[in-house]
C-alpha positions in Angstrom: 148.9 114.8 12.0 152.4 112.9 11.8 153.2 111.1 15.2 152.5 114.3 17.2 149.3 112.2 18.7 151.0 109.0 19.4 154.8 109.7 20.3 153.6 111.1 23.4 154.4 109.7 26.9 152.2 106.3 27.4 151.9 107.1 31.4 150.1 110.1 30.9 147.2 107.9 29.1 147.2 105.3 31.3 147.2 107.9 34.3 144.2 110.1 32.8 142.1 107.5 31.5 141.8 105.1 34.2 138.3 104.1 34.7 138.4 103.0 39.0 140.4 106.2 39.0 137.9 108.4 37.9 135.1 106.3 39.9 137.1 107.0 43.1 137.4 111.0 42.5 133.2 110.7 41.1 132.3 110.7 45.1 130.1 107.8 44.6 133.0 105.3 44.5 133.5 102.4 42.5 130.2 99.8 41.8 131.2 96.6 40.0 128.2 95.7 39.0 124.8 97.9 39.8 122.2 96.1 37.4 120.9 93.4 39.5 120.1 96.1 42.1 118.2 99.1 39.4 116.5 95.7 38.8 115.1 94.9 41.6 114.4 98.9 42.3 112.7 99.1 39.1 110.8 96.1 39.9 108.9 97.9 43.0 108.8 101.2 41.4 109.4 103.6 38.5 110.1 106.4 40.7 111.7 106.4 44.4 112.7 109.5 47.1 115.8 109.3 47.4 119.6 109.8 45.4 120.6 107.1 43.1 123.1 106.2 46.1 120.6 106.3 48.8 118.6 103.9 47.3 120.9 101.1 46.6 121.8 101.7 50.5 125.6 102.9 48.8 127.4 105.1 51.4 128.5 107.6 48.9 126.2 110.6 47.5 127.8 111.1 44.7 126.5 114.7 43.6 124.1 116.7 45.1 122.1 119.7 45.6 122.2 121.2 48.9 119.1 121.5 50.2 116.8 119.7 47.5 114.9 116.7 48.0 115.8 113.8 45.5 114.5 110.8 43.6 115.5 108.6 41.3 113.9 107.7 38.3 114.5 104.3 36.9 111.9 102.7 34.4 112.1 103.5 30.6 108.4 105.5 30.5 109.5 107.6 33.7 113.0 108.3 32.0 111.7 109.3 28.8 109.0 111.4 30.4 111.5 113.1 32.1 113.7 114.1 29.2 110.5 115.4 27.2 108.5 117.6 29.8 110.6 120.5 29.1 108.0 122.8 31.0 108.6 120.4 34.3 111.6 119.0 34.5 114.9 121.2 33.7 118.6 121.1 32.9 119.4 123.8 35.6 120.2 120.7 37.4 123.5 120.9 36.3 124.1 124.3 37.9 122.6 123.3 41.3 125.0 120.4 41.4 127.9 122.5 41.0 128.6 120.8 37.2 128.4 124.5 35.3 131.3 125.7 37.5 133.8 123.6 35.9 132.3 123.0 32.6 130.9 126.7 32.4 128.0 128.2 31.5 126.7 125.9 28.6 124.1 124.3 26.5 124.3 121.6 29.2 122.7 123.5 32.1 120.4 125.8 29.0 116.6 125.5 27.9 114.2 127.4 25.6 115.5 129.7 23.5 118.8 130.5 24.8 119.9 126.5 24.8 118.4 126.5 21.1 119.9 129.5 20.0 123.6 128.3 21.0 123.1 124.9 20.0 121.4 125.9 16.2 125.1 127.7 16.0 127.3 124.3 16.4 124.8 121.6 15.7 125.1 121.8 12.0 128.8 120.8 12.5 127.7 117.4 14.2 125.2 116.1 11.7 124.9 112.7 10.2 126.5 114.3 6.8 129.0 115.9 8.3 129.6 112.8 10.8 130.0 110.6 7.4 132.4 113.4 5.9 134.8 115.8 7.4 135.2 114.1 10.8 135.6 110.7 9.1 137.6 111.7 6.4 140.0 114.9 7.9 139.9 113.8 11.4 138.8 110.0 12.4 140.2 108.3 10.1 143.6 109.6 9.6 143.4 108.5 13.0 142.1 105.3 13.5 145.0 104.1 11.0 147.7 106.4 13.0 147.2 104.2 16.2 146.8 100.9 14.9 149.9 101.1 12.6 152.2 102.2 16.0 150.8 98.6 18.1 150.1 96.7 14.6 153.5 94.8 14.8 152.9 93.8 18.2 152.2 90.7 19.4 149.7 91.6 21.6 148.3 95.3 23.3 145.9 96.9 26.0 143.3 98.4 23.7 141.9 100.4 26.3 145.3 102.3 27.1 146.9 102.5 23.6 143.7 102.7 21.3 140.3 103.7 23.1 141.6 106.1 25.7 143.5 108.4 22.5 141.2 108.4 19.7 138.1 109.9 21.4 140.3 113.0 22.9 142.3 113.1 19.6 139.3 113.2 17.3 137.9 116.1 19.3 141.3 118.2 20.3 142.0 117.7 16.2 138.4 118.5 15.4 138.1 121.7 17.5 142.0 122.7 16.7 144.5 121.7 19.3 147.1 120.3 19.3 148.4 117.0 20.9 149.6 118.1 23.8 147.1 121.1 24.0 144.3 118.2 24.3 146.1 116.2 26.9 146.8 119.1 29.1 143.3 120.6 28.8 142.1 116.5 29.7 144.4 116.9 33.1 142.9 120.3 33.8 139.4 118.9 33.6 139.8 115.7 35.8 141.3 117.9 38.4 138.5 120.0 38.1 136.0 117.3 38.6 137.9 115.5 41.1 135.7 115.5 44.4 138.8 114.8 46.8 140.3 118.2 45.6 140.1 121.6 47.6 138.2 124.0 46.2 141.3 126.4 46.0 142.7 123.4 43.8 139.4 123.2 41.5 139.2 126.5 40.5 142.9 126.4 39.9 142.5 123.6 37.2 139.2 125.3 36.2 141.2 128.5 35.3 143.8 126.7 34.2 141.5 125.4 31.6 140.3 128.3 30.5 143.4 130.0 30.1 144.4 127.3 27.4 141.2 127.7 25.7 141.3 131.4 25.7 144.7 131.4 24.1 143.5 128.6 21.5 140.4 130.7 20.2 142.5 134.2 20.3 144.8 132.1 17.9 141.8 131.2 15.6 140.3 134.5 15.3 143.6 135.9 13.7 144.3 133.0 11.6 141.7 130.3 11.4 141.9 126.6 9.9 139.8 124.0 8.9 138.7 123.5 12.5 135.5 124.0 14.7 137.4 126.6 17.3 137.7 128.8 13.9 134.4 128.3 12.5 133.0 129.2 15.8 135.3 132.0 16.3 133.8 133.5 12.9 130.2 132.7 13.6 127.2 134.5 14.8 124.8 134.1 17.5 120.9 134.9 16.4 119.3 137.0 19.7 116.0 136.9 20.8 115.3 140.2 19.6 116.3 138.9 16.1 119.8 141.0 16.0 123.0 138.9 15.8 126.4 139.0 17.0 129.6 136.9 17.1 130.6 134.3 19.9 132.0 135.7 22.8 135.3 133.7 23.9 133.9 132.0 26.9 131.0 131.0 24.8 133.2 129.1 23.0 135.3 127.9 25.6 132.2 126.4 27.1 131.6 124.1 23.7 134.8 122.9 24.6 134.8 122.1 27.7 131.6 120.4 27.4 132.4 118.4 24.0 136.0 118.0 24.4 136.3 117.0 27.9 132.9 115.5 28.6 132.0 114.3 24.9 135.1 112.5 24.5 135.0 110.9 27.7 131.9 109.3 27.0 133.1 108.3 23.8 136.3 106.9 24.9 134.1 104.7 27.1 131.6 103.8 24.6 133.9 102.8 21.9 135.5 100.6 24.5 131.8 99.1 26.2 130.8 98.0 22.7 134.3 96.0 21.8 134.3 94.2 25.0 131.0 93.4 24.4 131.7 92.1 20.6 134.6 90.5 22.4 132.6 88.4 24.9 130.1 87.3 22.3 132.7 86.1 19.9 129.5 84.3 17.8 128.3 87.8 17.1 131.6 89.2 16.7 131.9 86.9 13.9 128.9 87.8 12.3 129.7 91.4 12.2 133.5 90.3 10.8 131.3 88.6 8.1 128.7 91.2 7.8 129.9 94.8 8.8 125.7 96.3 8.0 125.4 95.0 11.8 128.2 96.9 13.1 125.3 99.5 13.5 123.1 97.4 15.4 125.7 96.2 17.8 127.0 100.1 18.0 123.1 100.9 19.3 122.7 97.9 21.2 126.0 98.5 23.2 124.6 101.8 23.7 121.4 100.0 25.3 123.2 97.4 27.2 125.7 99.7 28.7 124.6 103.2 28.8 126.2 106.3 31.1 123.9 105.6 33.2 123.3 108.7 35.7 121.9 112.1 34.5 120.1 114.8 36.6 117.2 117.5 36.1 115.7 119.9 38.1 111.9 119.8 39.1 110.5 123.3 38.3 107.0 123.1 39.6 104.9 120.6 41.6 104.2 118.1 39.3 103.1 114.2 39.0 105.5 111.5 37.9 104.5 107.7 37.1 101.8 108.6 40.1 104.7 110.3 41.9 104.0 113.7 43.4 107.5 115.7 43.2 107.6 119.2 44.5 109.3 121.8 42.7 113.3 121.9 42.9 113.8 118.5 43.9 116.5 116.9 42.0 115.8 114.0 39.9 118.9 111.0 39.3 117.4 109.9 36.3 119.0 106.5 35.9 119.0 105.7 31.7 121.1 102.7 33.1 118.3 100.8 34.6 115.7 102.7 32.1 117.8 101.4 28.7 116.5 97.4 30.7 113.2 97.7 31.3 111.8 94.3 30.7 108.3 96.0 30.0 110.4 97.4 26.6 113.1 94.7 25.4 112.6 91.1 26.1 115.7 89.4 28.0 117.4 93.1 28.7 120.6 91.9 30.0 121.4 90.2 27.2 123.9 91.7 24.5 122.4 90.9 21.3 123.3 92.8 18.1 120.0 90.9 16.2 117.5 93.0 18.8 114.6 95.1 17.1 116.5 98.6 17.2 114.1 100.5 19.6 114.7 104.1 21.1 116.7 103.5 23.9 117.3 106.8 26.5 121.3 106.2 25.6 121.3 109.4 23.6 118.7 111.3 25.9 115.7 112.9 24.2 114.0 115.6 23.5 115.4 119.3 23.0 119.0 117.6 25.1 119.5 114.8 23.0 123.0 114.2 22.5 125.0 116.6 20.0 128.1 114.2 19.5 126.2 110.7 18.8 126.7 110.9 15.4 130.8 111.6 15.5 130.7 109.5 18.4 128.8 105.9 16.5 131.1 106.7 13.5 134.0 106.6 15.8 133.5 103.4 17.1 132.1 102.6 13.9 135.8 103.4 12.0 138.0 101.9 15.1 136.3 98.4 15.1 136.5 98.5 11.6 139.8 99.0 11.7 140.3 96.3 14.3 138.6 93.9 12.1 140.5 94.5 8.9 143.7 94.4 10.6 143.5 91.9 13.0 141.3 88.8 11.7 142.5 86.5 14.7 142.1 89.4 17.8 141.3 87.8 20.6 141.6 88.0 24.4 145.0 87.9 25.9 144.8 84.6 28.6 148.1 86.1 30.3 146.2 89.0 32.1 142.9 88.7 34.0 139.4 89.0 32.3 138.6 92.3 31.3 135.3 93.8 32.8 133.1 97.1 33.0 133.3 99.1 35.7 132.8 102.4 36.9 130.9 104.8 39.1 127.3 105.8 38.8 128.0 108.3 36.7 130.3 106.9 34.1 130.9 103.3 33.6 133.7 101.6 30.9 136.4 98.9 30.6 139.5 98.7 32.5 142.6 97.1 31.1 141.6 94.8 27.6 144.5 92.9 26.6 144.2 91.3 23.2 146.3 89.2 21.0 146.7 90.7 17.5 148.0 87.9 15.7 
């Protein structure tokens, strides 16, 4: 791995992981703080017509399906519902709001067989086991220490730009087989992709773009693979409904990537940050876990809770009943695991951080048949980088010279700006 990951240009971080950037190109804008008002939504109802947006009376739609009615779906029963009536409610979403053009045709936007068929082919590869082993010891790691030794002599750094915003993309470029610069390039292609202010000529440039460095990655890896997941799934076979088998097509491959590589790391990259700023503003219960790294777990799954991505969507596929809701088939639900993940009727004092909660299912990871593939990589991530933070740096603490450091975001994706810390 060498300094390949961390010689490269510090701008091109700060420019591509940028959290009001990415709010700004979401098309719903930045939202400092949203709780108080999924609060008070909740509060009259589980369910209400309407986009996320709409209801918070925000001017910007964020995404949309032409055409279809919407509602938003806020309290934890309603969520949960939602992400386990698989004969009612449907990914498909993700291709009526335009998502599955950039990211592809994948298990995202997939149910029933199909969706279990690819996802039985990569799943194995993101088990607890395998979370534990290869990723830790080959890819995270390696990593974890690479970063920390380039700011450890520091006096003080911005986590968020020199720490969070490189391990999550580097632990999945490495993981899947590309290269440094590979990852960073593909990352650019992507926000360009999902940038809402773009033309659409511009779009499918970076869209193509994207696919054109994939392509070349996984024709690379079929003639001489590695110890990576682009070559395992570049040798693997699919099982078909008919009970025959073939290998992977390119693009289905491509389409793991873009959706765990771009979108898996993102969310990572955000978590990893969400759960140290909240560590860092409890500094009691960052001190316990100092003392006591068994509750690194707990504070890893409450920090999930606390401060979830907070907007997914499905697609209604036939008239049904929600939470005494009638929905008519192919409206399009905002299913909001941000206000679900603090319902009061669930976890006493929700919008408290507090790493001694009763671990209880939160809708963090999703449920059902979509629950999320990368959780296990992702919790042992943040697991081996605030580790790493602790063993290192026994007196970290908040740099007074720059302002406060806060979560912000969109309604999609929310996550620290700038966290400046002392080291020493």
């Amino acid at each position: 791995m060498a300094d390949s990951a961390i010689a490269l240009d510090d701008s091109r971080y700060e420019e591509l992981f940028q959290i009001e950037g990415s709010a700004e190109r979401s098309g719903s804008g930045v939202v400092d703080d949203p709780y108080p008002i999924w609060a008070e939504l909740r509060a009259k109802a589980p369910v209400h017509r309407g986009s996320l947006a709409q209801c918070m009376g925000l001017p910007g739609e964020g995404l949309s399906a032409p055409g279809a009615v919407q509602y938003s779906v806020l309290s934890f029963a309603a969520v949960s519902e939602v992400f386990t009536r698989k004969d009612d409610f449907s990914s498909e979403s993700y291709i009526d709001i335009g998502v599955s053009h950039k990211l592809g045709d994948s298990i995202l936007n997939m149910d029933g067989r199909r969706h279990r068929s690819l996802r039985d082919v990569i799943q194995p590869h993101f088990q607890p086991a395998n979370a534990e082993g290869w990723w830790n010891e080959i890819v995270i790691a390696p990593l974890v220490k690479e970063f920390i030794d380039k700011f450890a002599d520091q006096p003080g750094v911005d986590l968020n730009a020199h720490f969070f915003a490189r391990l999550p993309m580097h632990t999945v470029t490495t993981g899947f087989g590309m290269s440094p610069q590979q990852g960073l390039e593909f990352r650019g292609y992507m926000l360009r992709a999902f940038d809402y202010t773009r033309t659409t000529a511009e779009v499918t440039e970076a869209t193509n773009a994207a696919g054109e460095l994939l392509a070349g990655v996984i024709a690379e890896r079929r003639l001489e693979p590695r110890d990576d997941l682009i070559s395992k799934l570049a040798h693997a076979t699919l099982e078909e409904a008919d009970g025959t088998s073939r290998p992977l097509t390119t693009e289905e491959i491509a389409s793991y990537c873009r959706l765990i590589v771009f979108a898996g790391g993102e969310t990572t990259w955000r978590q990893l940050g969400i759960a140290t700023f909240a560590l860092m503003t409890h500094p009691e219960q960052m001190e316990e876990v100092r003392r006591d790294r068994s509750l690194l777990t707990n504070a890893i799954l409450e920090s999930t809770r606390w401060n979830p991505d907070p907007l997914f969507y499905r697609k209604v596929i036939r008239d049904t009943v929600l939470q005494g809701v009638e929905l008519p088939k192919g409206a399009l639900l905002n299913v909001c695991t941000g206000a679900a993940n603090r319902d009061p009727t669930r976890w006493e004092d929700p919008d408290r951080f507090d790493i001694h909660r009763p671990i209880q299912r939160s809708t963090a990871f999703a449920a059902g048949a979509h629950s999320c593939l990368g959780q296990h990589v992702a919790r042992q991530e943040i697991a081996s980088a605030i580790n790493g933070l602790l063993d290192r740096f026994p007196n970290l603490r908040w740099d007074p010279a720059y302002p406060p450091a806060k979560l912000t975001g969109s309604l999609v994706a929310r996550g620290p700006g700038p966290m400046h810390v002392l080291l020493h």
